[in-house]
CHARMM-style PDB file with segment names, atoms N, HN, CA, C and O in Angstrom:
ATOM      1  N   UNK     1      26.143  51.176  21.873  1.00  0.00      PROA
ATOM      2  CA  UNK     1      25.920  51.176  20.438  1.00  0.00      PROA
ATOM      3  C   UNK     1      24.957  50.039  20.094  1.00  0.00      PROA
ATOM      4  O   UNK     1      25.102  49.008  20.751  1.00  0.00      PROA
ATOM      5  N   UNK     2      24.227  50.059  19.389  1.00  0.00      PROA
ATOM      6  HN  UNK     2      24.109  50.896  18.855  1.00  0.00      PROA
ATOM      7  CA  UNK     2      23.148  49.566  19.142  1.00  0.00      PROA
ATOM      8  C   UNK     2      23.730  48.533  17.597  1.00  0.00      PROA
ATOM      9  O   UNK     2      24.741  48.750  16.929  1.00  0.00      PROA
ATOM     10  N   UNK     3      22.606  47.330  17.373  1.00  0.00      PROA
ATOM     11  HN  UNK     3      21.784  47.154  17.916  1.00  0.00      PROA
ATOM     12  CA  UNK     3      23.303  46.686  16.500  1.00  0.00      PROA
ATOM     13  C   UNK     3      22.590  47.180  14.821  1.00  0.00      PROA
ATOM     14  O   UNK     3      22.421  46.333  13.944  1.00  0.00      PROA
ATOM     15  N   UNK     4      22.270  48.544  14.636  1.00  0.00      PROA
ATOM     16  HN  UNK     4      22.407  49.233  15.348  1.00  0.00      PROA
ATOM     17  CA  UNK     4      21.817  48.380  13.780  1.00  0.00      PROA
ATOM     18  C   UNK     4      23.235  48.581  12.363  1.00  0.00      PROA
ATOM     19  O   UNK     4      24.433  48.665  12.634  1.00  0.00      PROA
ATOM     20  N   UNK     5      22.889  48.603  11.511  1.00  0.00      PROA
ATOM     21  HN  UNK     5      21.916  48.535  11.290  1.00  0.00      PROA
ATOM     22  CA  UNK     5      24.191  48.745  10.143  1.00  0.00      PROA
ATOM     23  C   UNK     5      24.009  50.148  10.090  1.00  0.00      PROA
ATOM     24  O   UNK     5      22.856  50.542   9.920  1.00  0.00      PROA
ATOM     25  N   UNK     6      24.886  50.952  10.199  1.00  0.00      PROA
ATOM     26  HN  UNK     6      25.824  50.632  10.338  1.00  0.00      PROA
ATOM     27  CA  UNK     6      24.679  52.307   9.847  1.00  0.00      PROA
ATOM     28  C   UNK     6      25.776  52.521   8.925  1.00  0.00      PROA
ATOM     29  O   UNK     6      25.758  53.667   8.476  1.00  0.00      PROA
ATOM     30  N   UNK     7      26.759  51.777   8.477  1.00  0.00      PROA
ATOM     31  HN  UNK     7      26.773  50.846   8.842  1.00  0.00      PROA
ATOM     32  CA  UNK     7      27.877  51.991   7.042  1.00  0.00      PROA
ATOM     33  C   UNK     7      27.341  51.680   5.736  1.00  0.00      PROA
ATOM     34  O   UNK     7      26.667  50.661   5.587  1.00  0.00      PROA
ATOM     35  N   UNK     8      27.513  52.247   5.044  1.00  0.00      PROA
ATOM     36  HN  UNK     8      28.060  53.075   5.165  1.00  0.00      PROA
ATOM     37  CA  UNK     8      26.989  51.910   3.737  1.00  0.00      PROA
ATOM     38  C   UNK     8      27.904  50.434   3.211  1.00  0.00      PROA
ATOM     39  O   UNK     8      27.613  49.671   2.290  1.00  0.00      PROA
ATOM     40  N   UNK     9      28.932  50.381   4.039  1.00  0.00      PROA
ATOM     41  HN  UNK     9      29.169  51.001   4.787  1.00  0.00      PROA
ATOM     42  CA  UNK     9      29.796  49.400   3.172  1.00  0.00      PROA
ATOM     43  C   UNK     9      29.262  47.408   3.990  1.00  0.00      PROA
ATOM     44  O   UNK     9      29.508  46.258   3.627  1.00  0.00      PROA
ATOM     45  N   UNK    10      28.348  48.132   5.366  1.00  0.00      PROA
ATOM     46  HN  UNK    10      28.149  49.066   5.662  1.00  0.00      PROA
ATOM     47  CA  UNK    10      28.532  46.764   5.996  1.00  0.00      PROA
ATOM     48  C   UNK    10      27.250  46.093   5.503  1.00  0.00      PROA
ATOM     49  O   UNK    10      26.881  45.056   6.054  1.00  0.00      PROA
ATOM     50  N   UNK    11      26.375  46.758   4.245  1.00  0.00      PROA
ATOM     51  HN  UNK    11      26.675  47.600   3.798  1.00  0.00      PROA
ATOM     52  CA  UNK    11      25.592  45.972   3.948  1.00  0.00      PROA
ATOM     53  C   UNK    11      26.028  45.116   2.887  1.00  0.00      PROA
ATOM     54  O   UNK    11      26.988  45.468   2.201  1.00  0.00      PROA
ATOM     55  N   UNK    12      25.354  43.878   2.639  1.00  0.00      PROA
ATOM     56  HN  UNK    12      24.574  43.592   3.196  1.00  0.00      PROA
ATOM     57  CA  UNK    12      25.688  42.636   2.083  1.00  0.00      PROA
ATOM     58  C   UNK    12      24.527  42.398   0.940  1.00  0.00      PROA
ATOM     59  O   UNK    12      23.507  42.056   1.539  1.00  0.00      PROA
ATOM     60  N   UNK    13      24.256  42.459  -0.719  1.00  0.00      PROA
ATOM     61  HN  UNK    13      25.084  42.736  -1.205  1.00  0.00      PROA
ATOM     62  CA  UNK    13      23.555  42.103  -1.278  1.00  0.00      PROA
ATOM     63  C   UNK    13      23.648  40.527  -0.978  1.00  0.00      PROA
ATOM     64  O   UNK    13      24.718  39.926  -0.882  1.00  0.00      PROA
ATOM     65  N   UNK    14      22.536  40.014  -0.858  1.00  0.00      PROA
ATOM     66  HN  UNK    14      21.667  40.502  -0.936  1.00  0.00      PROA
ATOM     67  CA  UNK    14      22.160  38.790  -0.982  1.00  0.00      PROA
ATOM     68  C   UNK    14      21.961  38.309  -2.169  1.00  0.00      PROA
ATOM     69  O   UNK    14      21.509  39.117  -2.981  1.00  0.00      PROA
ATOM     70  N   UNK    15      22.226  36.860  -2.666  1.00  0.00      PROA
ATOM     71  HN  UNK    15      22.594  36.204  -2.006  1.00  0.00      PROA
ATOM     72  CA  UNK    15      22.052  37.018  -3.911  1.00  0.00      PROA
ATOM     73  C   UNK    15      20.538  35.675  -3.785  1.00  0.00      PROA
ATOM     74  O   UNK    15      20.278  34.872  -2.888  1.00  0.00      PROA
ATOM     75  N   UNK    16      19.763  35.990  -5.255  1.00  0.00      PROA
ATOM     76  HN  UNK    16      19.974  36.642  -5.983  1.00  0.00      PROA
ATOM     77  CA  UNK    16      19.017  34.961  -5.309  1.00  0.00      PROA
ATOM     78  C   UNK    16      19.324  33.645  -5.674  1.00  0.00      PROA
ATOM     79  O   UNK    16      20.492  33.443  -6.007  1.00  0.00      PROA
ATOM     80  N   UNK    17      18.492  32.643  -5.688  1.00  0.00      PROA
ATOM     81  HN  UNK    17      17.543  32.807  -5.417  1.00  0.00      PROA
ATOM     82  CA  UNK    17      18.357  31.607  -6.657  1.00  0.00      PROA
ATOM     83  C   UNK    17      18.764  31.874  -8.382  1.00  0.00      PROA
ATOM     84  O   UNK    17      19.651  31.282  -8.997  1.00  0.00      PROA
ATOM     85  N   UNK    18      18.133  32.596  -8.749  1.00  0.00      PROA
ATOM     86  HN  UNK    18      17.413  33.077  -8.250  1.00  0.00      PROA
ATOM     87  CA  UNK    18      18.124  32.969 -10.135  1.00  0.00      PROA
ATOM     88  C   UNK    18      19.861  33.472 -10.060  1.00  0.00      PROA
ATOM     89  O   UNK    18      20.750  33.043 -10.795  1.00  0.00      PROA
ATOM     90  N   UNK    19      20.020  34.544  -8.898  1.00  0.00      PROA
ATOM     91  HN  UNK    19      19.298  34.892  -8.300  1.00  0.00      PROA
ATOM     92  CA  UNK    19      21.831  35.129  -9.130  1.00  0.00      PROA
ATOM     93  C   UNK    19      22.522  33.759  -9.190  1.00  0.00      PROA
ATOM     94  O   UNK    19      23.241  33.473 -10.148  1.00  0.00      PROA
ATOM     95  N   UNK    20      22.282  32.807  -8.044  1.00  0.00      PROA
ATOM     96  HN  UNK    20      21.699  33.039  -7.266  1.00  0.00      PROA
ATOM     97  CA  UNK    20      23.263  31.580  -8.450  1.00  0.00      PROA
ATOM     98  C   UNK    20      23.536  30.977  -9.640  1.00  0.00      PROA
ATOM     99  O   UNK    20      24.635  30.725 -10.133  1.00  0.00      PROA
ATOM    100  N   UNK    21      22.614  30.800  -9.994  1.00  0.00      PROA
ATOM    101  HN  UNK    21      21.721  31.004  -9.593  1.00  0.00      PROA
ATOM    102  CA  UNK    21      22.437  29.918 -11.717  1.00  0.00      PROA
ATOM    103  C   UNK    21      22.727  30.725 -12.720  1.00  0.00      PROA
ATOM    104  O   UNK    21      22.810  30.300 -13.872  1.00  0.00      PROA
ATOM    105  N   UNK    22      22.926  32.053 -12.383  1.00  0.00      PROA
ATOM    106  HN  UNK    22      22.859  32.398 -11.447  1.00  0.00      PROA
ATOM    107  CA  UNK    22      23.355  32.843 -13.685  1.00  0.00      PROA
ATOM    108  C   UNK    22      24.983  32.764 -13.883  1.00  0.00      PROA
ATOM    109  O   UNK    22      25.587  32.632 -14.947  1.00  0.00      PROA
ATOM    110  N   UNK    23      25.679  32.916 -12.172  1.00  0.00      PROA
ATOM    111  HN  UNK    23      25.188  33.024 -11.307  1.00  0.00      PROA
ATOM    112  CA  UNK    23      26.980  33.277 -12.245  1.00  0.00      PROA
ATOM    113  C   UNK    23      27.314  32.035 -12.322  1.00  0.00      PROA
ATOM    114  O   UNK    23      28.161  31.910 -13.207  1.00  0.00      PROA
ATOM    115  N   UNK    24      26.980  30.738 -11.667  1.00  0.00      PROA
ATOM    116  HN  UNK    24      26.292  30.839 -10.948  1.00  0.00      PROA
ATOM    117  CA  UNK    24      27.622  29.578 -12.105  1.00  0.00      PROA
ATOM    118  C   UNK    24      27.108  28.570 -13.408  1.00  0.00      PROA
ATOM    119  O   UNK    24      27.417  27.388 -13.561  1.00  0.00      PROA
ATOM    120  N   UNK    25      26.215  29.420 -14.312  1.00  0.00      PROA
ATOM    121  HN  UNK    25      25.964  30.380 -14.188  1.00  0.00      PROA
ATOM    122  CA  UNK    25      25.885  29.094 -15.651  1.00  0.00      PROA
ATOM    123  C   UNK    25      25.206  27.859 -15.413  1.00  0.00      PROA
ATOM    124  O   UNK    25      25.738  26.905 -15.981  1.00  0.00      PROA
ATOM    125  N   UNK    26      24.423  27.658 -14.896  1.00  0.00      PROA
ATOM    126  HN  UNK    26      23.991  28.433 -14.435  1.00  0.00      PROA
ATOM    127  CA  UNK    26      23.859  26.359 -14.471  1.00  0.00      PROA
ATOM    128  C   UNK    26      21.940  26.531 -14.399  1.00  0.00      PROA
ATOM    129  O   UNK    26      21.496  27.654 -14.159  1.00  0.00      PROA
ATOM    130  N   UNK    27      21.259  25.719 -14.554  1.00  0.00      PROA
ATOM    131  HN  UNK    27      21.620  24.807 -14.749  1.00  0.00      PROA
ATOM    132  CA  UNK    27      19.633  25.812 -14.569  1.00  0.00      PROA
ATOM    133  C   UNK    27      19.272  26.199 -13.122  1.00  0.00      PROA
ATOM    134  O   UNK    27      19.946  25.848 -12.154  1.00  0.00      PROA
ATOM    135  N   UNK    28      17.611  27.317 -13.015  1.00  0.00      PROA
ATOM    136  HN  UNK    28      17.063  27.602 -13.801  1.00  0.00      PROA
ATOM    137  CA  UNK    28      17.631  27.447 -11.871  1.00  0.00      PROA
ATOM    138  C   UNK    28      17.595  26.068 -10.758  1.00  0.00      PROA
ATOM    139  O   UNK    28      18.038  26.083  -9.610  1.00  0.00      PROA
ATOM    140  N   UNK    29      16.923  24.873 -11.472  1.00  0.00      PROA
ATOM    141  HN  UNK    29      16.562  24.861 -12.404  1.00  0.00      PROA
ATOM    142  CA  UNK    29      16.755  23.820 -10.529  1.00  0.00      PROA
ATOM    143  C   UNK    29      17.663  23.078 -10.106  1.00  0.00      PROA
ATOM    144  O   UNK    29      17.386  22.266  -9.223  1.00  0.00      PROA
ATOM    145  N   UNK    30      19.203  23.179 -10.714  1.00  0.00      PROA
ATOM    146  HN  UNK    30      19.428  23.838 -11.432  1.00  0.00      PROA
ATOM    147  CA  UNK    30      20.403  22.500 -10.528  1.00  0.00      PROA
ATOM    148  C   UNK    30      20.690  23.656  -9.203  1.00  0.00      PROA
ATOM    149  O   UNK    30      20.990  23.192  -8.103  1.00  0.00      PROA
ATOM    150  N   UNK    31      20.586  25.038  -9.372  1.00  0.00      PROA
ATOM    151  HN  UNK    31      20.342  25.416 -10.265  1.00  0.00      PROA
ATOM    152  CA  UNK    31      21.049  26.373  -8.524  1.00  0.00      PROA
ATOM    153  C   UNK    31      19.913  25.895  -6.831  1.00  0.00      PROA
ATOM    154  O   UNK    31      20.527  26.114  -5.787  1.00  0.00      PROA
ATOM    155  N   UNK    32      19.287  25.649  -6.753  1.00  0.00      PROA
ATOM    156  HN  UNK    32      18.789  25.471  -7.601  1.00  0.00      PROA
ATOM    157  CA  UNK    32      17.843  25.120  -5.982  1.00  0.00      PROA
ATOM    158  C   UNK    32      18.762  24.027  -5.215  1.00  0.00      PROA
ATOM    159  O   UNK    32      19.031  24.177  -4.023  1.00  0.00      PROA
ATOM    160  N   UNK    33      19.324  22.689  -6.117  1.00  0.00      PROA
ATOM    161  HN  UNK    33      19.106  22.567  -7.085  1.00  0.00      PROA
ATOM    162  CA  UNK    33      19.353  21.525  -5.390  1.00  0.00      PROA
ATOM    163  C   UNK    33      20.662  21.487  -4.532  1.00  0.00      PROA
ATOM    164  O   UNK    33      20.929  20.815  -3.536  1.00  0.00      PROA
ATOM    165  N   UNK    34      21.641  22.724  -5.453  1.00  0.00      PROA
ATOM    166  HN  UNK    34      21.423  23.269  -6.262  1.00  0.00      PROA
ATOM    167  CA  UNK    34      22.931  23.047  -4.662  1.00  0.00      PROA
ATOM    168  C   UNK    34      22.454  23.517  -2.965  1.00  0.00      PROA
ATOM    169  O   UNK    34      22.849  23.056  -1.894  1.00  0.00      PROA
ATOM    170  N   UNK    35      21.371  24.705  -3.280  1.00  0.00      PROA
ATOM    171  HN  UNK    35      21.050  25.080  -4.150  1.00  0.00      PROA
ATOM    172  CA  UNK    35      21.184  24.964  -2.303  1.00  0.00      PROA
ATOM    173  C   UNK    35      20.130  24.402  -1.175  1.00  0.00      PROA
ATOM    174  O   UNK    35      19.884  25.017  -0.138  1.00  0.00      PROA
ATOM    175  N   UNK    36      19.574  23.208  -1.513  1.00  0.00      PROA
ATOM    176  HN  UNK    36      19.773  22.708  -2.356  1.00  0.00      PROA
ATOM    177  CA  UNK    36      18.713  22.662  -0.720  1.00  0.00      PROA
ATOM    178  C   UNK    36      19.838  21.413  -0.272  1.00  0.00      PROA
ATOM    179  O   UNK    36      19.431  20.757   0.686  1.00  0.00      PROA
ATOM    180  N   UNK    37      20.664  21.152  -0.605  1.00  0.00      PROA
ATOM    181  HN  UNK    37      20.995  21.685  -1.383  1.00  0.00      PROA
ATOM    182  CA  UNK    37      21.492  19.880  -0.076  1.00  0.00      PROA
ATOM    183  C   UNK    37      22.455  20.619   1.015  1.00  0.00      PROA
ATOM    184  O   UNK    37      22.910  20.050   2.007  1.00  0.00      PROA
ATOM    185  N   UNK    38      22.667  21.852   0.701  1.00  0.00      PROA
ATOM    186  HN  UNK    38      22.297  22.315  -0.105  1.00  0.00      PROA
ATOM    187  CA  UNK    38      23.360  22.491   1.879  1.00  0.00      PROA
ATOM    188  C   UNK    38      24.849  22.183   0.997  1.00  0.00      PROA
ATOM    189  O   UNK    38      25.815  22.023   1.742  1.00  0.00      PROA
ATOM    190  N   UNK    39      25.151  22.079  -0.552  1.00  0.00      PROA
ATOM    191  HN  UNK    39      24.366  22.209  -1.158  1.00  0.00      PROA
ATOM    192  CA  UNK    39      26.590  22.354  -0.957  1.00  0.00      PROA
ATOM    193  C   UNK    39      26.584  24.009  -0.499  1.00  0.00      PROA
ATOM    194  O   UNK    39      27.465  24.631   0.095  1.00  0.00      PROA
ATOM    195  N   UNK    40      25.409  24.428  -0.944  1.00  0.00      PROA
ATOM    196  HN  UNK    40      24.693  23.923  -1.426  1.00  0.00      PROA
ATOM    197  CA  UNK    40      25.836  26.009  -0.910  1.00  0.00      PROA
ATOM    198  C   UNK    40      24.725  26.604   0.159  1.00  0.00      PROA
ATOM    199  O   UNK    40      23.500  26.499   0.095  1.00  0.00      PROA
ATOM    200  N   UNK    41      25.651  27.357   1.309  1.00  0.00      PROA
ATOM    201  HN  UNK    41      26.646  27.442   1.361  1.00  0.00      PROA
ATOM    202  CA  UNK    41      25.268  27.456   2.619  1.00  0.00      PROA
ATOM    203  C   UNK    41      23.975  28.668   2.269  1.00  0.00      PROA
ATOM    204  O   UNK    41      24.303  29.618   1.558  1.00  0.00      PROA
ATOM    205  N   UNK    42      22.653  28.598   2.743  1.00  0.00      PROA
ATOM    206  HN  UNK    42      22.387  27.826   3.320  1.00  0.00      PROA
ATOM    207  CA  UNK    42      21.947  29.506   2.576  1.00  0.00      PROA
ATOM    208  C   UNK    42      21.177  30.575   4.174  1.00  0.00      PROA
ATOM    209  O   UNK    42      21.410  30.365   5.364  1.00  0.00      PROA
ATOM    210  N   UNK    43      20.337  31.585   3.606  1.00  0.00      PROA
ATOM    211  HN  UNK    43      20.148  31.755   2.638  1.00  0.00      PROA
ATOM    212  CA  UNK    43      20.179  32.048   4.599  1.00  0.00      PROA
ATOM    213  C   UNK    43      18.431  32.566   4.289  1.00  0.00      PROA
ATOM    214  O   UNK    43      17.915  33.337   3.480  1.00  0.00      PROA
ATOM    215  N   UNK    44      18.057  31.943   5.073  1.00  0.00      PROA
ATOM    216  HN  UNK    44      18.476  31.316   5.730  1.00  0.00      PROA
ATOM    217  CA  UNK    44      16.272  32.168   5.226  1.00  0.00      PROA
ATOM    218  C   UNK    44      15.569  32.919   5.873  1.00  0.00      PROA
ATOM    219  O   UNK    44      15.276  32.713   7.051  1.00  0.00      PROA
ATOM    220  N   UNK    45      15.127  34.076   5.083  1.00  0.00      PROA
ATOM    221  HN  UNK    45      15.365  34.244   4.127  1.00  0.00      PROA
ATOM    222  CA  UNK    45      14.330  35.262   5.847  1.00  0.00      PROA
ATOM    223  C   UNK    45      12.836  35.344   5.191  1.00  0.00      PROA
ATOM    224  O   UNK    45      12.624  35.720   4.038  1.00  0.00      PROA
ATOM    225  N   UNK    46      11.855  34.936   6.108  1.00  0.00      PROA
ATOM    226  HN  UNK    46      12.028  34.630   7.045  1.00  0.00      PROA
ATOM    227  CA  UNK    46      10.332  34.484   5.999  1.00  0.00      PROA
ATOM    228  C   UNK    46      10.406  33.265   4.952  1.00  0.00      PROA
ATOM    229  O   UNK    46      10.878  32.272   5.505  1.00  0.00      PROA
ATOM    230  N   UNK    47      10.218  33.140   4.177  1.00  0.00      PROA
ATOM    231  HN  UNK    47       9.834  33.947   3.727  1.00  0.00      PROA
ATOM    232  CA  UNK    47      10.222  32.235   2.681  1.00  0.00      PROA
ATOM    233  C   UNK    47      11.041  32.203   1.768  1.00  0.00      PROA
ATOM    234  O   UNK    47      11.109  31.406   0.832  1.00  0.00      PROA
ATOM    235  N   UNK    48      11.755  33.161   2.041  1.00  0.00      PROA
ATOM    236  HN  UNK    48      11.699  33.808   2.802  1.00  0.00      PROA
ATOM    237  CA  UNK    48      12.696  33.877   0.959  1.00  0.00      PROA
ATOM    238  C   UNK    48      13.810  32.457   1.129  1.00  0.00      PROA
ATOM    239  O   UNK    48      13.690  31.773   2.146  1.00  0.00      PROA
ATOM    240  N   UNK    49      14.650  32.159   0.301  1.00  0.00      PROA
ATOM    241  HN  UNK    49      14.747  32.715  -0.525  1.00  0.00      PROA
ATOM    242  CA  UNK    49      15.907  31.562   0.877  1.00  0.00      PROA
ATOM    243  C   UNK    49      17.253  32.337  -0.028  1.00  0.00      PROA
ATOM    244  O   UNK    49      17.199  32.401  -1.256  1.00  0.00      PROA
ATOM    245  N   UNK    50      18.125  32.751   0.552  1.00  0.00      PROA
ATOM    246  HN  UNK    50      18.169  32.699   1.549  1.00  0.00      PROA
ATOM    247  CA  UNK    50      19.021  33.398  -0.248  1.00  0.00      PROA
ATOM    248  C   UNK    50      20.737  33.087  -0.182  1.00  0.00      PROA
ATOM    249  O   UNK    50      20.943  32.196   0.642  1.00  0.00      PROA
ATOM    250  N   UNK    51      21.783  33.494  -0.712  1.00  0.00      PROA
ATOM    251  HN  UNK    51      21.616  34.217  -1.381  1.00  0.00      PROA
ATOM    252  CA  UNK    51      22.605  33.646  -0.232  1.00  0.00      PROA
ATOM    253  C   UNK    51      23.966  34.161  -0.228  1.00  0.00      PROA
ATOM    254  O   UNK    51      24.252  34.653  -1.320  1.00  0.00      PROA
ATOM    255  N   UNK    52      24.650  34.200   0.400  1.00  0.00      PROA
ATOM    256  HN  UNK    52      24.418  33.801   1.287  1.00  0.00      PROA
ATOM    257  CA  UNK    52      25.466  35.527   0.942  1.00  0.00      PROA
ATOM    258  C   UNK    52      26.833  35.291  -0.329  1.00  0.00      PROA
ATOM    259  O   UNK    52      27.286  34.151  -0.429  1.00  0.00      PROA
ATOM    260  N   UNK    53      27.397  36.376  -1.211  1.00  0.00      PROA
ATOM    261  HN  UNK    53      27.029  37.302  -1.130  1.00  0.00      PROA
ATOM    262  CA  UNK    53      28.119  36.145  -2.144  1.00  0.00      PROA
ATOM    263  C   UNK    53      29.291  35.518  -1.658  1.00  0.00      PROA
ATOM    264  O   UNK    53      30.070  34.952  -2.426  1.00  0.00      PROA
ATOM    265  N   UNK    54      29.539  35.604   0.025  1.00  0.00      PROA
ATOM    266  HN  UNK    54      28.906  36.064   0.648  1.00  0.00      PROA
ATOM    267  CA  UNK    54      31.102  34.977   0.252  1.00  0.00      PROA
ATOM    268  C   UNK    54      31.586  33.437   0.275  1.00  0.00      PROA
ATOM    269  O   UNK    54      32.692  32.898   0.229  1.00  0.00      PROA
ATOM    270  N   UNK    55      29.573  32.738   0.415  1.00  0.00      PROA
ATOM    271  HN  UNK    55      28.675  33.176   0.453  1.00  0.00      PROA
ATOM    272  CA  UNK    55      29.287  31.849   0.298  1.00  0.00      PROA
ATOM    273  C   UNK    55      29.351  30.879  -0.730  1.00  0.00      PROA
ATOM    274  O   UNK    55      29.776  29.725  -0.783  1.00  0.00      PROA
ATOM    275  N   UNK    56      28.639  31.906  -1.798  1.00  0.00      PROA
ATOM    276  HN  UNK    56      28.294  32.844  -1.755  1.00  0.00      PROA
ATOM    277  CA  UNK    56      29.102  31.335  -2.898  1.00  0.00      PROA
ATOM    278  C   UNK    56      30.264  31.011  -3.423  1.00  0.00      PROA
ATOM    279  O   UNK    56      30.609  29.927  -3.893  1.00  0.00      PROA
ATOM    280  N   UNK    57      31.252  32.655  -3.257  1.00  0.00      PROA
ATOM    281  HN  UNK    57      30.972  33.535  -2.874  1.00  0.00      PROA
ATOM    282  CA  UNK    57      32.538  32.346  -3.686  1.00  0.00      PROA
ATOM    283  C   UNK    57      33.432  31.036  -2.931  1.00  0.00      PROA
ATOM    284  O   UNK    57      34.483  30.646  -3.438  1.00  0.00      PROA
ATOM    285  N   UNK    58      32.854  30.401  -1.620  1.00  0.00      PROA
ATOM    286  HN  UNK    58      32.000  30.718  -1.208  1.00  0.00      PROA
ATOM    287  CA  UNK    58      33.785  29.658  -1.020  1.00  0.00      PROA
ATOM    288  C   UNK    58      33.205  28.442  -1.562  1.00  0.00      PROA
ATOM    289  O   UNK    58      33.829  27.515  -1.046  1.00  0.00      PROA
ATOM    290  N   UNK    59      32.284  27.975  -2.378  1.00  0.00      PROA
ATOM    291  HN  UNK    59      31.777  28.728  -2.796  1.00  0.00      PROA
ATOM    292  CA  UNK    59      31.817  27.292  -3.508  1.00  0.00      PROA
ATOM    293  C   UNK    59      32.569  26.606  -4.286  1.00  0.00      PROA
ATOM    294  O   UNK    59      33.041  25.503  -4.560  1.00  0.00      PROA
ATOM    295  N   UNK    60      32.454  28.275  -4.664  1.00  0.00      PROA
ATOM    296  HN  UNK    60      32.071  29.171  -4.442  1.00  0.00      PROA
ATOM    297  CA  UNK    60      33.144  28.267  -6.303  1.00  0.00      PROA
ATOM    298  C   UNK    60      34.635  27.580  -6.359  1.00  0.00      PROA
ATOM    299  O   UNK    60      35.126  26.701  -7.067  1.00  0.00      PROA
ATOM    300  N   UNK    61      35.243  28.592  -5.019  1.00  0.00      PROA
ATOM    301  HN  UNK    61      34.844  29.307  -4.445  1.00  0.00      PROA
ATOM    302  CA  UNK    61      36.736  28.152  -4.496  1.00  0.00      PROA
ATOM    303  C   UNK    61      36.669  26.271  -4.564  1.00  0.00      PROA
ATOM    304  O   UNK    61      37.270  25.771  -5.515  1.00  0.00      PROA
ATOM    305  N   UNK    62      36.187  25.619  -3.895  1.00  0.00      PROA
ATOM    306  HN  UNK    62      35.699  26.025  -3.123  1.00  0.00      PROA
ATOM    307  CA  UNK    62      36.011  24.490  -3.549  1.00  0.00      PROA
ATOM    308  C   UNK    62      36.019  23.578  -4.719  1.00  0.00      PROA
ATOM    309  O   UNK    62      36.921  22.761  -4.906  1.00  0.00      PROA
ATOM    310  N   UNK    63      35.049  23.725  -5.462  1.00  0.00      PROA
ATOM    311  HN  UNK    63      34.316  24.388  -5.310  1.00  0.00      PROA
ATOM    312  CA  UNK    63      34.784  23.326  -6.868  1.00  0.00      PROA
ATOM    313  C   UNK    63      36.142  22.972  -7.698  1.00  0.00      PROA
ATOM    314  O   UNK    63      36.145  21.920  -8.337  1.00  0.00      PROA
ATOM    315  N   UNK    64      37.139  23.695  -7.712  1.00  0.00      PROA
ATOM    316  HN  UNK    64      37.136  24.549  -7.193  1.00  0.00      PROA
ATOM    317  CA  UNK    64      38.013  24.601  -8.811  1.00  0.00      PROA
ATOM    318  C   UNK    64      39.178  23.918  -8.114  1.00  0.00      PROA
ATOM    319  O   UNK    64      39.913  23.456  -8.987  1.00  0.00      PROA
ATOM    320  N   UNK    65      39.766  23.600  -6.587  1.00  0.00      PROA
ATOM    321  HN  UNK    65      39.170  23.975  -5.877  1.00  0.00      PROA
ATOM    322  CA  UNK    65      40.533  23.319  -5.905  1.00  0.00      PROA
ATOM    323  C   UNK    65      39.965  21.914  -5.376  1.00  0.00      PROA
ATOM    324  O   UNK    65      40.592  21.161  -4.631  1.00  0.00      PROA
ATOM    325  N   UNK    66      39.022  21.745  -5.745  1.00  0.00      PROA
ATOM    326  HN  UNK    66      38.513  22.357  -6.351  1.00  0.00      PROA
ATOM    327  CA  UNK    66      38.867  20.164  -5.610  1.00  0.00      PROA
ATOM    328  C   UNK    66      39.079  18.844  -6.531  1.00  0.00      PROA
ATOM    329  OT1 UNK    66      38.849  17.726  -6.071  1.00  0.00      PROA
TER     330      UNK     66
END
């Protein structure tokens, strides 16, 4: 078996910069510095930098329980 995704369910929207700062109500450049300090774990494909919603939510979790 080959590694490609062939389930509709095992794909993963990525979210942007802009998705971060919307759901945690925050400016895109505050959403940027989260993710350039490495609070919020990202994932880099060519230039793009993005990241994965479970990521965020373990964030969010952190935040709230900290």
């Amino acid at each position: 078996m080959d590694n490609k995704i062939t389930e509709q369910e095992d794909l993963v929207k990525l979210l942007k910069p802009a998705d971060i700062a919307k759901t945690l109500n925050i400016c895109l450049s505050k959403a940027y510095q989260l993710m350039q300090t490495g609070e919020i774990p990202t994932v880099r494909i060519d230039h793009s930098v993005r990241v994965r919603p479970c990521d965020l939510d373990e964030y969010i979790e952190r935040c709230w329980s900290g």
